[in-house]
gemmi code that builds the backbone of each chain (N, CA, C; Angstrom):
import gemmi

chains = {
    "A": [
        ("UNK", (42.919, 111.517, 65.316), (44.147, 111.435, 66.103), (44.392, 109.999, 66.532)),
        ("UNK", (45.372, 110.014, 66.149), (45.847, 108.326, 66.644), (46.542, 107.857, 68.579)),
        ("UNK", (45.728, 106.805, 68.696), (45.793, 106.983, 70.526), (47.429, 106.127, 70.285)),
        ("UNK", (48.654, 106.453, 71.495), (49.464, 105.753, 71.446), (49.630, 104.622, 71.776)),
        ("UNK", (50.243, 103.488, 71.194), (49.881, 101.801, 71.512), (50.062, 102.098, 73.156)),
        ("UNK", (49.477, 100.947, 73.648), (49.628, 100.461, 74.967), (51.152, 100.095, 75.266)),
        ("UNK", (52.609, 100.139, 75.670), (53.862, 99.806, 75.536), (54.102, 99.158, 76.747)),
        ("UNK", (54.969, 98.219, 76.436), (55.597, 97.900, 77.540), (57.038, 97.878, 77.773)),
        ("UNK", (57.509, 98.585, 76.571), (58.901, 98.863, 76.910), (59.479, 99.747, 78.066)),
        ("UNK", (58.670, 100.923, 78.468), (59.055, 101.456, 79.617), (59.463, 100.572, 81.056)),
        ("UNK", (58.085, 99.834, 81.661), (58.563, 98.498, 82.776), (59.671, 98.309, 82.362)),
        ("UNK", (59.512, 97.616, 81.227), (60.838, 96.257, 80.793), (62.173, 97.264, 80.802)),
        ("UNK", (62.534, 98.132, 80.708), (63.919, 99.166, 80.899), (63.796, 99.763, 82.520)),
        ("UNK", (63.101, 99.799, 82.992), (62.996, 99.944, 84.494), (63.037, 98.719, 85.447)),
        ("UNK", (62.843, 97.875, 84.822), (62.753, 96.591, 85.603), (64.484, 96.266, 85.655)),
        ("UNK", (64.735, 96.235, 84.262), (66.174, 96.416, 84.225), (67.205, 96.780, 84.885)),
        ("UNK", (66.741, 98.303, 84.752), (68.075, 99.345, 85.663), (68.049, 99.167, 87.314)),
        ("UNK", (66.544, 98.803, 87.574), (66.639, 98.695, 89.207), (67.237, 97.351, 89.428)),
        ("UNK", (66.685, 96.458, 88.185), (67.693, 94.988, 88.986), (69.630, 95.321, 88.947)),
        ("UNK", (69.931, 95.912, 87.985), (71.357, 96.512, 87.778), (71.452, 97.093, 89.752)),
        ("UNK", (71.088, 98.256, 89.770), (71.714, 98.641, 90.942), (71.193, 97.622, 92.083)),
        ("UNK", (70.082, 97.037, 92.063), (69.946, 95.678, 93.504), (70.782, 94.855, 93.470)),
        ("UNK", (71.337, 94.620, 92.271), (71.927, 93.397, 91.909), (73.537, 93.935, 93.155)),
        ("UNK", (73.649, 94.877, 92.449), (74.969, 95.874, 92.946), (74.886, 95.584, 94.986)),
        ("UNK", (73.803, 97.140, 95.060), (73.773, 96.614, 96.236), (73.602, 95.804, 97.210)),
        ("UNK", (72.966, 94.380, 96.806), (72.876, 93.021, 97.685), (73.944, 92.729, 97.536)),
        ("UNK", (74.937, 92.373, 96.723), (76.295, 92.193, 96.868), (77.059, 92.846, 97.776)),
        ("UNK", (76.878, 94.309, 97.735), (77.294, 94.923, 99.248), (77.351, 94.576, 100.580)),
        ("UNK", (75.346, 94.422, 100.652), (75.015, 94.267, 101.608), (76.102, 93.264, 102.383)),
        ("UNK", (75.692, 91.904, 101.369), (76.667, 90.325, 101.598), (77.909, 90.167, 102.205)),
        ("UNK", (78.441, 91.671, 101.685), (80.388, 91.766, 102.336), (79.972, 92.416, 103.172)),
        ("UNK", (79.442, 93.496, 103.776), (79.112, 94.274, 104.250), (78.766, 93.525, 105.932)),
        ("UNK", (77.680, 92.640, 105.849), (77.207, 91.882, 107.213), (77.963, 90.812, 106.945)),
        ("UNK", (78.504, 89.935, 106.171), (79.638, 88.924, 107.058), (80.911, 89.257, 107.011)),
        ("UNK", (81.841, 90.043, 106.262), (83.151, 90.950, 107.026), (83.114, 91.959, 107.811)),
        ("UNK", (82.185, 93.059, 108.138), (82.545, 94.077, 108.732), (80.827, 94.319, 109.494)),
        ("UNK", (79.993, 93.311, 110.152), (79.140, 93.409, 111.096), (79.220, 94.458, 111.759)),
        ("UNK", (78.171, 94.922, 111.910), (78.418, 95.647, 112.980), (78.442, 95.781, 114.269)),
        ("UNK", (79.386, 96.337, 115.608), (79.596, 95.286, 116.805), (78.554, 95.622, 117.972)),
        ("UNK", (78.031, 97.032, 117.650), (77.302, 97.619, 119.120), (76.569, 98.322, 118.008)),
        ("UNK", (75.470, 98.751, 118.990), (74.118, 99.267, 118.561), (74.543, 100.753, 118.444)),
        ("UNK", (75.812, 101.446, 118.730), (76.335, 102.608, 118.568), (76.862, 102.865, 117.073)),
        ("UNK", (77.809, 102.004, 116.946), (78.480, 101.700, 115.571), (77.433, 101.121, 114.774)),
        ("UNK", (76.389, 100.572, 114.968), (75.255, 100.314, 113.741), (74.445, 101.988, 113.397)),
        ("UNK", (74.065, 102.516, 114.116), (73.337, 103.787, 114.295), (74.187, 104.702, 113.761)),
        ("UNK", (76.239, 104.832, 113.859), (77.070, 105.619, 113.563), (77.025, 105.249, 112.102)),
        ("UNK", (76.656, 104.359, 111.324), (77.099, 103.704, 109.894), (75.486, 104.316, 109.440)),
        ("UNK", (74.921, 104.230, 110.323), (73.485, 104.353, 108.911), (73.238, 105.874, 109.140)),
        ("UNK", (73.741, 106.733, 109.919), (73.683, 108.359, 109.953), (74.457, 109.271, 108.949)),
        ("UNK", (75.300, 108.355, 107.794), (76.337, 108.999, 107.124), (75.317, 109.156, 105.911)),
        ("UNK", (75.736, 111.082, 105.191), (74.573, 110.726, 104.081), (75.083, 109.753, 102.871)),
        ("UNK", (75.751, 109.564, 102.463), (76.081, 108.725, 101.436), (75.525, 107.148, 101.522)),
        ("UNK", (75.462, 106.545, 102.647), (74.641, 105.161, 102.972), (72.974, 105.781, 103.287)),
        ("UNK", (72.482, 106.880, 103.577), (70.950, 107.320, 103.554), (70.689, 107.400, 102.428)),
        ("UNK", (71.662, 108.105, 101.454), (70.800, 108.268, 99.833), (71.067, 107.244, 99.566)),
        ("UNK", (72.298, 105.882, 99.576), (72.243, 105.010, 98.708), (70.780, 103.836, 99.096)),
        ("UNK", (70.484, 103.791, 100.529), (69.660, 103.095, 100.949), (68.352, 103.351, 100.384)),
        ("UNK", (68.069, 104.602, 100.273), (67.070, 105.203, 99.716), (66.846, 104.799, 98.587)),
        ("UNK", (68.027, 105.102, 97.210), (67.640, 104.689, 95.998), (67.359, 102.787, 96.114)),
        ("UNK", (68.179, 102.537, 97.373), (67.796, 100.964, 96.763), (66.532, 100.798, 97.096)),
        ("UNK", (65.624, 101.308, 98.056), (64.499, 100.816, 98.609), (63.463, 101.591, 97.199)),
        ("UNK", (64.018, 102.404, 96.367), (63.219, 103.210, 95.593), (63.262, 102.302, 94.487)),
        ("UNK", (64.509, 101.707, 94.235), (64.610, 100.966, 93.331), (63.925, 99.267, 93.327)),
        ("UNK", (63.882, 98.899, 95.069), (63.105, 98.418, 95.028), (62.030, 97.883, 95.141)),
        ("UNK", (61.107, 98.844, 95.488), (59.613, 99.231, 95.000), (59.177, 98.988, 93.731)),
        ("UNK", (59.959, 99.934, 92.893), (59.586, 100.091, 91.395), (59.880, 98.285, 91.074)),
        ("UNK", (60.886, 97.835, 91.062), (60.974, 96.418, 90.984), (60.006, 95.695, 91.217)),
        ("UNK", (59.581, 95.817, 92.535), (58.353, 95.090, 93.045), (57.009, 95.230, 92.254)),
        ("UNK", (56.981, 96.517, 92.091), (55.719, 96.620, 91.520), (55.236, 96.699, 89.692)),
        ("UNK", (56.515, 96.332, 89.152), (56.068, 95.593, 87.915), (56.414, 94.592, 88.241)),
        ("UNK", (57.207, 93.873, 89.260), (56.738, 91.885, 88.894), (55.692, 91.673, 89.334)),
        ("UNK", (55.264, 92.753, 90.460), (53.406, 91.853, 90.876), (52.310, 92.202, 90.188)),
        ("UNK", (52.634, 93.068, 89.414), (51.868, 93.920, 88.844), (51.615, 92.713, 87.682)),
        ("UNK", (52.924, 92.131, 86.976), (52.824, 91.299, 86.297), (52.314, 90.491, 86.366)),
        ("UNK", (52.675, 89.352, 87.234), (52.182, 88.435, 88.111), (50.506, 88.476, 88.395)),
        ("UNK", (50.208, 89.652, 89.113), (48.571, 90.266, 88.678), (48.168, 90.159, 87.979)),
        ("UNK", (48.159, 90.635, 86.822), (47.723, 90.860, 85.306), (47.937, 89.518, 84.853)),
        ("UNK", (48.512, 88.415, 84.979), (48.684, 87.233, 84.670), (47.522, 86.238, 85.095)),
        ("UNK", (47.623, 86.198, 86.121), (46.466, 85.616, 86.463), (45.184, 85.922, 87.482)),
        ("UNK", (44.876, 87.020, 87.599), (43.647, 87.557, 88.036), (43.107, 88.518, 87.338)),
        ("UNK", (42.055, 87.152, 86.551), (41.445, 88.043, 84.934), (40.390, 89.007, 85.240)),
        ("UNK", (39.046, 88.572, 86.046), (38.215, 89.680, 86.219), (37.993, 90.878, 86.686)),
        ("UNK", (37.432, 92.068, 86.128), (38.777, 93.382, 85.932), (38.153, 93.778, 87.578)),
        ("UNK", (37.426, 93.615, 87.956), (36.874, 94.406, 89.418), (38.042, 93.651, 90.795)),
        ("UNK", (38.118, 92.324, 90.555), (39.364, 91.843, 91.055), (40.570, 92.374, 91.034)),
        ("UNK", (41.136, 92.433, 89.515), (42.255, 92.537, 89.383), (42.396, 94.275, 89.531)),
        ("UNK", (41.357, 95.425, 89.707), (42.076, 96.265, 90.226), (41.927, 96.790, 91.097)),
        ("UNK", (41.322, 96.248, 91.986), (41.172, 95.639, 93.690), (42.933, 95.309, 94.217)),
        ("UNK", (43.387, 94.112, 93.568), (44.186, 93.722, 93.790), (45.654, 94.516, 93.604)),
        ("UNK", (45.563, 95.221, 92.456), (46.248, 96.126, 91.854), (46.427, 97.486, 93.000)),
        ("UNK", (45.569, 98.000, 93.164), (45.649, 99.068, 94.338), (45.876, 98.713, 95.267)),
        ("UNK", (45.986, 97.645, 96.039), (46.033, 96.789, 97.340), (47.684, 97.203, 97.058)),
        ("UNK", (48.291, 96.849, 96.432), (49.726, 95.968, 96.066), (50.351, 97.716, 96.068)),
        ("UNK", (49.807, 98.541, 94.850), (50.279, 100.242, 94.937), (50.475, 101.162, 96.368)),
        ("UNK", (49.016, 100.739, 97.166), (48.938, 101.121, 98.413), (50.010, 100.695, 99.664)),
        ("UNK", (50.052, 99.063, 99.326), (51.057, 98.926, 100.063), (52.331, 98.864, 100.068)),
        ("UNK", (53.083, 99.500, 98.728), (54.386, 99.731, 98.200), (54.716, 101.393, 98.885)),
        ("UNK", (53.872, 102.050, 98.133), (53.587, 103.574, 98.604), (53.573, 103.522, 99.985)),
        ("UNK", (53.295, 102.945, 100.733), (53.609, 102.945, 102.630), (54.414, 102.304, 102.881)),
        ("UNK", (55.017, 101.297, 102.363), (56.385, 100.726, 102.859), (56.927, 101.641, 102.270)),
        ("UNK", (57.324, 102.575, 101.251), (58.168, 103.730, 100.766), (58.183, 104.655, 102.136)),
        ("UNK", (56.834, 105.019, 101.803), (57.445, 106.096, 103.483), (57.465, 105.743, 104.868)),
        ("UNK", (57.119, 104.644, 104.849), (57.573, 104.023, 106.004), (59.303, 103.716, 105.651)),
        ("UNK", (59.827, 103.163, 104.875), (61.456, 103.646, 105.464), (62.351, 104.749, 105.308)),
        ("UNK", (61.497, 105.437, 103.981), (61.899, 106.506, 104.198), (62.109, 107.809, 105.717)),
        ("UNK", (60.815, 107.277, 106.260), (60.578, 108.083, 107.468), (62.355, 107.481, 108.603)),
        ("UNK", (62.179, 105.962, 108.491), (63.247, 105.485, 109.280), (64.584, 106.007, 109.072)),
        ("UNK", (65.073, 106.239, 107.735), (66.013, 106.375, 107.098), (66.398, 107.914, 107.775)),
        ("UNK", (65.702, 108.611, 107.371), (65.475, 110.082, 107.551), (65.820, 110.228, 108.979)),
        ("UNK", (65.373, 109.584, 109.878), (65.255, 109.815, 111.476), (66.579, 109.247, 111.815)),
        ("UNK", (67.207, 108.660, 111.154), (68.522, 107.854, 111.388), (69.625, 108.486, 110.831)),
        ("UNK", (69.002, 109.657, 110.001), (70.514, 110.760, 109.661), (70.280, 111.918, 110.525)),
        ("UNK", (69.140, 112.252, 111.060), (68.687, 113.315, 111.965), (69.436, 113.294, 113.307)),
    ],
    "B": [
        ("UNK", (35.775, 82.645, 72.395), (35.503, 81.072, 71.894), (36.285, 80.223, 73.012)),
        ("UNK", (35.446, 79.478, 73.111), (36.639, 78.362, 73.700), (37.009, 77.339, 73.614)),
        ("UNK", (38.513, 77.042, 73.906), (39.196, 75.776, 73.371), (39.479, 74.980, 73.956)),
        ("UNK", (39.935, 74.355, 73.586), (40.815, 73.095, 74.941), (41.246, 73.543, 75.619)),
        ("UNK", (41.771, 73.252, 77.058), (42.789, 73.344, 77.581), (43.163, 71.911, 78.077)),
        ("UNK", (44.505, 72.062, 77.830), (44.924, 70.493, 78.491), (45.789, 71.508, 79.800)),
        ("UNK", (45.615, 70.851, 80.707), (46.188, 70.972, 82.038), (46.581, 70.449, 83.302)),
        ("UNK", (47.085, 69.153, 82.631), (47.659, 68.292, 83.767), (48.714, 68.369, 84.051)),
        ("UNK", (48.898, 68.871, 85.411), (50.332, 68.986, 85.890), (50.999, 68.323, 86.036)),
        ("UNK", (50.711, 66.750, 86.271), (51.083, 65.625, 86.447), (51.759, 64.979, 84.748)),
        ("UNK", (51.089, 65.255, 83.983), (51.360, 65.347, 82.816), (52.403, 66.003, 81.795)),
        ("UNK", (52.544, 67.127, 81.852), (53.081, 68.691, 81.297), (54.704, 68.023, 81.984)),
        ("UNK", (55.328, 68.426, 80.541), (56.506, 68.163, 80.533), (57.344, 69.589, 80.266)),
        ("UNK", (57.844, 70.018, 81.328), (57.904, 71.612, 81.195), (59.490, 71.479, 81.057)),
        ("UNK", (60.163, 72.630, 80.129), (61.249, 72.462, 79.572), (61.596, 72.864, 80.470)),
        ("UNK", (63.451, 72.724, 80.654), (64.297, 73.159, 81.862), (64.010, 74.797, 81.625)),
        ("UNK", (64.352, 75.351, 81.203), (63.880, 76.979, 81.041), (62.529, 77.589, 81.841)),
        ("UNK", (61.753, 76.774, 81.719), (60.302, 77.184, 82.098), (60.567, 76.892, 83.615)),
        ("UNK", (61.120, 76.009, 84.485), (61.443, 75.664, 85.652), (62.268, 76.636, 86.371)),
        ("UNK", (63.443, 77.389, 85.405), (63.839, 78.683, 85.785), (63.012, 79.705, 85.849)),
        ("UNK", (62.208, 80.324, 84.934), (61.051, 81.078, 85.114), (59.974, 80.855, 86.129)),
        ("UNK", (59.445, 79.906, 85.667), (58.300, 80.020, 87.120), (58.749, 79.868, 88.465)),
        ("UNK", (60.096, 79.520, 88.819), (60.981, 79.786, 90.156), (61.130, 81.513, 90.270)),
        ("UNK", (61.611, 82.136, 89.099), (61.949, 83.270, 89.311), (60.917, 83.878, 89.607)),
        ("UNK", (59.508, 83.884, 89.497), (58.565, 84.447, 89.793), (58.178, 84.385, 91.258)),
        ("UNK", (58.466, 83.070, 91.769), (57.800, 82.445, 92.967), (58.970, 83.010, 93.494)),
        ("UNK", (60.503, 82.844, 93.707), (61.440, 83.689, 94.495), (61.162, 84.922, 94.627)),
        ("UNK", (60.911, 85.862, 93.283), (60.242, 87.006, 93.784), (58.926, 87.236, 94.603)),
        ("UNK", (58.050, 86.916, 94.298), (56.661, 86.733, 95.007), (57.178, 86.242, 96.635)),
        ("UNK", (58.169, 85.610, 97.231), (58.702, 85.129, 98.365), (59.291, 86.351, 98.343)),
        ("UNK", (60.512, 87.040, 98.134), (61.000, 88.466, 98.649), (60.290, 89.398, 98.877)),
        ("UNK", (58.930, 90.084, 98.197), (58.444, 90.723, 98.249), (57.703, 90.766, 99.594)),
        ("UNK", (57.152, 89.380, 99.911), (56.661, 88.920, 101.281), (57.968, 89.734, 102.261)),
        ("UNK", (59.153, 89.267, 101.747), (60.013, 89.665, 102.971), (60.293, 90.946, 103.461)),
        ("UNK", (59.624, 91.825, 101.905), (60.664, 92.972, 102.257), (59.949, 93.422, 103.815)),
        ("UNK", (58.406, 93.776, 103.821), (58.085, 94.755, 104.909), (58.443, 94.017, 106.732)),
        ("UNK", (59.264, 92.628, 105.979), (59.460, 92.363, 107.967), (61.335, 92.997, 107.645)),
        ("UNK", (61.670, 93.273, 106.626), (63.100, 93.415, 106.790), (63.256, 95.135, 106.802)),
        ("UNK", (62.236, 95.690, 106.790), (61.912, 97.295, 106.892), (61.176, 97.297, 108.590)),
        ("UNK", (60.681, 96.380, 109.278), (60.263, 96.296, 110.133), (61.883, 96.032, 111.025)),
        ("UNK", (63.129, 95.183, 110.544), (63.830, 95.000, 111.724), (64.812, 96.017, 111.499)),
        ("UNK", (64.863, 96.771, 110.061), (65.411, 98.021, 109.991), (65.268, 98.857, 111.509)),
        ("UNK", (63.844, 99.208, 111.430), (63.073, 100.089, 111.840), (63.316, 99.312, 113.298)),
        ("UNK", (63.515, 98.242, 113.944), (63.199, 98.110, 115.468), (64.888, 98.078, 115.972)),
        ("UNK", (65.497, 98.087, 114.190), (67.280, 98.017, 115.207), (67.702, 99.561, 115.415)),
        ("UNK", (67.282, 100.345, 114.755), (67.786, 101.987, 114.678), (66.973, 102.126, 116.641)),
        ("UNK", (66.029, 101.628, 116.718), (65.399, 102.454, 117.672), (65.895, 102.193, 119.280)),
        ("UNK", (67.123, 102.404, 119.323), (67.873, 102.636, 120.215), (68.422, 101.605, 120.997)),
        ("UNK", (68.925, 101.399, 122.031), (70.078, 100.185, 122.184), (69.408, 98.476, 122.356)),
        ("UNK", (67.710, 99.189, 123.645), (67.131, 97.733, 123.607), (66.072, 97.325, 122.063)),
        ("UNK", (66.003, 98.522, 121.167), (65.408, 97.433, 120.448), (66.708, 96.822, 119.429)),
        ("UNK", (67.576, 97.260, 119.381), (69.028, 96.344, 118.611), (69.217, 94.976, 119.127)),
        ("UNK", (68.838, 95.257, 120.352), (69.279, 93.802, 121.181), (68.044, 93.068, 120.572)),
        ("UNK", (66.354, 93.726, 120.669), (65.464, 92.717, 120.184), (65.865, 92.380, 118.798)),
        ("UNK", (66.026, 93.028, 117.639), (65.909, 93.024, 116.842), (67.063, 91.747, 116.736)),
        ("UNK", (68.180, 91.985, 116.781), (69.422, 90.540, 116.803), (68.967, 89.435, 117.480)),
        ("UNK", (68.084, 89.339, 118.721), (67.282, 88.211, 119.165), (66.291, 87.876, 118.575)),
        ("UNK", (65.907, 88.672, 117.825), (64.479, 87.946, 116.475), (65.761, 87.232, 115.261)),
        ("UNK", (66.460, 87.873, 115.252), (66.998, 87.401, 113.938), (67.882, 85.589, 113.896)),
        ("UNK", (68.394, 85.655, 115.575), (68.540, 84.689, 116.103), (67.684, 83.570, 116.376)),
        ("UNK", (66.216, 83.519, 116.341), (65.630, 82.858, 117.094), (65.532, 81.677, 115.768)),
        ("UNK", (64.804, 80.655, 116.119), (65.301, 79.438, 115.044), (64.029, 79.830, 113.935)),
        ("UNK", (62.681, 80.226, 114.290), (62.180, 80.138, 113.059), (62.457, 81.093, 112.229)),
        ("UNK", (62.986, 82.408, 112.265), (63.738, 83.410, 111.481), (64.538, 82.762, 111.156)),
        ("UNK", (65.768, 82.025, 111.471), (66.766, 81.253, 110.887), (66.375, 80.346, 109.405)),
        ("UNK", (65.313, 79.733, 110.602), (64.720, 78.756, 109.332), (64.391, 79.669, 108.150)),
        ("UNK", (63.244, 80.440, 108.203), (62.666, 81.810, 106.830), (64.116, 81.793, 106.085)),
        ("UNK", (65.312, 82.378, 106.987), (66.522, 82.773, 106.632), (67.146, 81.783, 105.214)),
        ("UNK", (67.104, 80.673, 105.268), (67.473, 79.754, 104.774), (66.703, 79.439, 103.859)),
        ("UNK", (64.923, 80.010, 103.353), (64.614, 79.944, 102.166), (64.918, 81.034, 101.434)),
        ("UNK", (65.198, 82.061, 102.320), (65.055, 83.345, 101.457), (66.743, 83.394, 101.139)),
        ("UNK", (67.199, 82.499, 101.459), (68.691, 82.919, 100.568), (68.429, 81.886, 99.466)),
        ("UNK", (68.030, 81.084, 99.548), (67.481, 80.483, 98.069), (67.024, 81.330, 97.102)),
        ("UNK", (65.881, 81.809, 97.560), (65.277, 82.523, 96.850), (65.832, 83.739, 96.288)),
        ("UNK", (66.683, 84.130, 97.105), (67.489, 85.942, 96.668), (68.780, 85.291, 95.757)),
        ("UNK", (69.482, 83.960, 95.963), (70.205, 83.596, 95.668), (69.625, 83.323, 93.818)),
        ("UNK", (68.150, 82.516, 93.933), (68.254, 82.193, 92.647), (67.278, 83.424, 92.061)),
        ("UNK", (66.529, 84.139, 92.310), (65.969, 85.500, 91.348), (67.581, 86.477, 91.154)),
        ("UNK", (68.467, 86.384, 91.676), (69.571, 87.299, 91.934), (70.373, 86.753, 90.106)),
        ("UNK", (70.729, 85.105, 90.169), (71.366, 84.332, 89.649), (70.211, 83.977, 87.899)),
        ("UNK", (68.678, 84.274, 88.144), (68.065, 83.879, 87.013), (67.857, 85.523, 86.625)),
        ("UNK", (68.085, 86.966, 87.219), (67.687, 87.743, 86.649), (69.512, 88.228, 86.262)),
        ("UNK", (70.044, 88.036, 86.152), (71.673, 87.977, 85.667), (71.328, 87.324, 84.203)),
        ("UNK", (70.587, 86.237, 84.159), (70.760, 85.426, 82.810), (69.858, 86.075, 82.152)),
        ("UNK", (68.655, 86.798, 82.437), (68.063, 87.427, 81.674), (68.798, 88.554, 81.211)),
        ("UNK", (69.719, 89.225, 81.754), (69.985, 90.848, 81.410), (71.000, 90.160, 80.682)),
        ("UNK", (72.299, 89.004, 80.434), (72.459, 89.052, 79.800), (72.291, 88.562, 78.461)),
        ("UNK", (71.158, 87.558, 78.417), (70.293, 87.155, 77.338), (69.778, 88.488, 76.206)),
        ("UNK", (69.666, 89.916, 77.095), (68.973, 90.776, 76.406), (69.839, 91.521, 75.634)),
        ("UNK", (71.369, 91.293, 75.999), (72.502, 91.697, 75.207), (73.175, 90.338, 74.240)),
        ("UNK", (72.455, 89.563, 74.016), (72.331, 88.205, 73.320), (73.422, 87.730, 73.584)),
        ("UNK", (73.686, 87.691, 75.006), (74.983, 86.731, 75.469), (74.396, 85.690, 75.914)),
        ("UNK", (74.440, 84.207, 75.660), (74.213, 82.705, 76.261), (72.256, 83.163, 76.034)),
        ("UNK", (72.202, 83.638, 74.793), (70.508, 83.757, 74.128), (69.696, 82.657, 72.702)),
        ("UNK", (71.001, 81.750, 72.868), (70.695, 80.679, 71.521), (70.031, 79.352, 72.375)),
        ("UNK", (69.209, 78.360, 71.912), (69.004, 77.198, 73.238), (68.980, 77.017, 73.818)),
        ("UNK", (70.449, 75.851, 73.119), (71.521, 75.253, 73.839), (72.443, 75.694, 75.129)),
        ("UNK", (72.990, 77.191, 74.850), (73.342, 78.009, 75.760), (71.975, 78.394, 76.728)),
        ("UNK", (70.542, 78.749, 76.589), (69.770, 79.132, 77.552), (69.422, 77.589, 78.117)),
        ("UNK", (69.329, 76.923, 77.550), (68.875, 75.595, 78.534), (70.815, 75.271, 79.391)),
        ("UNK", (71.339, 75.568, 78.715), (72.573, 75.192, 79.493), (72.692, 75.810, 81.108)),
        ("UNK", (72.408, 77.437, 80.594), (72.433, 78.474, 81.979), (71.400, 77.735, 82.844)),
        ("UNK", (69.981, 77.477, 82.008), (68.537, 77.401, 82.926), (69.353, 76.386, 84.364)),
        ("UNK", (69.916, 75.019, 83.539), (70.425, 74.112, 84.332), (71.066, 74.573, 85.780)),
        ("UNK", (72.416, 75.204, 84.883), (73.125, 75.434, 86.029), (72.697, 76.658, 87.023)),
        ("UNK", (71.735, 77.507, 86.944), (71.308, 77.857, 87.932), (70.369, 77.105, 88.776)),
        ("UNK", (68.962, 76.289, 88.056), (68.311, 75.451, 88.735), (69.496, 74.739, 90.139)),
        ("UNK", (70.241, 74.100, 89.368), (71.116, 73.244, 90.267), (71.644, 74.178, 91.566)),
        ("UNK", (72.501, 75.106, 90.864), (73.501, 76.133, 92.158), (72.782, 76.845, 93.004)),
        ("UNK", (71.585, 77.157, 92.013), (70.670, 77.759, 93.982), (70.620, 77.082, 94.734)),
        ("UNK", (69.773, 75.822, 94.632), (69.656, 75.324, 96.299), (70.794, 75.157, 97.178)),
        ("UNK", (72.161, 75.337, 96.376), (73.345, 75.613, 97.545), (73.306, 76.596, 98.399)),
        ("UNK", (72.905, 77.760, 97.933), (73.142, 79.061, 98.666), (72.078, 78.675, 100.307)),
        ("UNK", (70.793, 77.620, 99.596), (70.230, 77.748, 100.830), (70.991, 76.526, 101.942)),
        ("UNK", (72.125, 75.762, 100.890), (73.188, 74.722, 101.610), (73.740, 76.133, 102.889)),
        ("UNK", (73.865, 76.390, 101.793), (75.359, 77.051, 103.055), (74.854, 77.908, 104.398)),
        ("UNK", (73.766, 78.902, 103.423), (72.965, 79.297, 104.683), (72.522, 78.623, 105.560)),
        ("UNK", (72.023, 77.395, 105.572), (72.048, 76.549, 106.845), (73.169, 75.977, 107.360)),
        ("UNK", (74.406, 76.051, 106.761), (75.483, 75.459, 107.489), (75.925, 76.799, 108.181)),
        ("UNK", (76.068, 77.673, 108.097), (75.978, 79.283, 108.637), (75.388, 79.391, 109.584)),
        ("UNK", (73.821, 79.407, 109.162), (72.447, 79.348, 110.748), (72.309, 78.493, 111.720)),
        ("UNK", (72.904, 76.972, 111.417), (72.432, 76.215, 112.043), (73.143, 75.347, 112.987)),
    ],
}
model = gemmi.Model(1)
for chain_id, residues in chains.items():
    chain = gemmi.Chain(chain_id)
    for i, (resn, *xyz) in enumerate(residues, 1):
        res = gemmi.Residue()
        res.name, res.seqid = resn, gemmi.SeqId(i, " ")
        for name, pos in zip(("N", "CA", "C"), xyz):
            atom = gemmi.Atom()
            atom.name, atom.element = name, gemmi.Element(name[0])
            atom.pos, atom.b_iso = gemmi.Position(*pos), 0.0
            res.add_atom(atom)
        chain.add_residue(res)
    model.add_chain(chain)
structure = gemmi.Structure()
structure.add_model(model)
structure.setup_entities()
């Protein structure tokens, strides 16, 4: 049985599509906080409780995770050759993507609640 | 086996392209730093009226300003060098002449963004 090559086309099309929608939403963001700021801590809290800005926030923070973690991943694998290091380093970087995930997720969530 | 390495930095004449790349790495490697304090002022502005007020008084204070002003560099040029890659991969501006042309003019136009952001912050 033949093992399947090692690929890296999957990253490289994910790295892609999440920079597509970051790309999108930082542009938002940009009009977003210097035309239409928000003025009181009421009207900031009233804007991030709507679900349509919770799921979009969501996919961006989902989107950018996954982002994050093939450029460091890359970046890793680039130059921290010895393997007890590099997957030391590697889980360090997973661990702390995976808790900043639910760490805003948790925020996000409590802010449409 | 091993070979040479020549590795003088002082030396190494790195093409304009390669100056876009290893920026784009280091801008990212700098955002990534940023994201968990920008999930942190997420998280201290939702939490009710006095931490909004802290949270806009951190964002105010001058050495956040200052951070402020690399990291629009930095978002400005990974934003501006990962544009030239996606469309390099649809072989638009993917010959040289055209990629050393782009490499340029982004090298150059980022450090504006961190122009303006300090004329903004400061």
């Amino acid at each position: 049985m033949r093992k399947a090559p090692v690929s890296g086309l999957r990253p490289w099309i994910i790295q892609r599509f999440t920079a597509i929608y970051l790309f999108f939403f930082f542009l938002f963001l940009l009009v977003y906080f210097i035309f239409f700021p928000p003025a009181s801590y009421e009207a900031w809290k009233d804007a991030m409780s709507g679900t349509v800005v919770i799921v979009a926030t969501s996919v961006f923070f989902l989107a950018l995770f996954a982002h994050a973690w093939i450029g460091l991943r890359d970046v890793i694998m680039d130059y921290v050759k010895p393997l007890p290091l590099r997957m030391t380093a590697l889980a360090l970087l997973a661990f702390g993507l995976i808790g900043m995930a639910a760490w805003v997720m948790h925020i996000l969530f409590a802010a449409g609640g | 086996m091993q070979r040479p390495v020549f590795f003088n930095v002082l030396q190494i004449q790195l093409p304009v392209g390669a100056i876009t790349s290893v920026t784009h790495r280091i801008s990212g490697i700098l955002l990534a730093i940023g994201v968990p304090f920008s999930i942190y002022l997420l998280d201290l502005s939702l939490d009710g009226p006095g931490g909004y007020q802290r949270a806009g008084e951190l964002l105010h204070s001058l050495p956040v300003r200052c951070l402020a002003i690399l990291f629009a560099w930095a978002l400005g040029h990974h934003l501006l060098a990962g544009v030239r890659h996606l469309l390099s991969d649809i072989d638009i501006g993917s010959s040289l002449p055209a990629a050393r042309r782009s490499a340029w003019i982004i090298n150059c136009t980022s450090p504006w963004f961190a122009v303006i952001a300090a004329v903004a912050l400061l």
